[in-house]
C-alpha positions in Angstrom: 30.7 -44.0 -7.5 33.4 -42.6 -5.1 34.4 -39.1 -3.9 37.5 -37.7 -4.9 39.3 -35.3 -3.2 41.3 -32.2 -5.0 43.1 -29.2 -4.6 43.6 -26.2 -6.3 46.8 -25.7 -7.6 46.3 -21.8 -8.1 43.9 -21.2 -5.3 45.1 -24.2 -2.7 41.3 -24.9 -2.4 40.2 -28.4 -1.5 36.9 -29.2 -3.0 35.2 -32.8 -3.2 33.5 -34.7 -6.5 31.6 -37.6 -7.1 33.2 -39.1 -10.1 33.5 -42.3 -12.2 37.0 -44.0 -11.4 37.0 -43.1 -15.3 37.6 -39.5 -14.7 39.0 -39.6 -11.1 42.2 -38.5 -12.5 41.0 -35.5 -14.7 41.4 -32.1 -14.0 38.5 -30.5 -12.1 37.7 -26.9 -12.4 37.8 -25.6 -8.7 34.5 -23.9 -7.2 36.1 -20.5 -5.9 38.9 -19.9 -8.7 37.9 -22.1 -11.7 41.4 -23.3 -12.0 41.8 -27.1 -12.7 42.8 -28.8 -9.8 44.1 -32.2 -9.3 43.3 -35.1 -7.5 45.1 -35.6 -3.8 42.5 -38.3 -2.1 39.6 -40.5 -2.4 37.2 -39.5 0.3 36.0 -42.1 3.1 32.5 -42.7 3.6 29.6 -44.7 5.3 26.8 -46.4 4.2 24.2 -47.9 5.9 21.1 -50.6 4.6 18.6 -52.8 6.2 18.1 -56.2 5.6 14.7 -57.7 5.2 14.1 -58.7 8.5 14.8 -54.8 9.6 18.5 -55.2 10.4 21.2 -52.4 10.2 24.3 -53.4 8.3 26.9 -50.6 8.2 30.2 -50.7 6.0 33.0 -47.8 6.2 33.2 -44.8 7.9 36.4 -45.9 10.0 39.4 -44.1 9.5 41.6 -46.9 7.8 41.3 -49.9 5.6 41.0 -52.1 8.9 38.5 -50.0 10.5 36.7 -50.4 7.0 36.6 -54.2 7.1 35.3 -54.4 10.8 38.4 -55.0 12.2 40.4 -51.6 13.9 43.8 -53.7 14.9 45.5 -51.7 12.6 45.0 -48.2 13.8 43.3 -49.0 17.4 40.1 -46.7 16.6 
């Protein structure tokens, strides 16, 4: 499930969710204000597993979709 970034529109408060893709485009009642606020980014993030043999495998946590895929040509990171 991804994180989805919104922002207030009465408060201008930027707050995070996890959230279905189902409801990433639904209102979300902001944390300081309890206005609905509305969706303005999908959050990048990192995971990390082992493999069996005690392996690290990493995926994400670049700044762009090349840097996501293993490859940072696009933005030079």
């Amino acid at each position: 499930m991804p994180i989805y970034e919104y922002i207030c529109d009465h408060c201008h408060e930027k707050f995070e969710l996890l959230r279905s893709f189902s409801k990433a485009d639904a209102p979300a009642p902001c944390p300081v204000c309890e206005h609905e606020g509305r969706r303005c980014a999908v959050t990048t993030f990192a995971c990390v597993s082992k493999g069996a043999g005690g392996e690290t495998h990493s995926v994400g946590g670049g700044g762009c979709a090349s840097c996501a895929s293993g490859s940072c040509a696009g933005c030079k990171h």
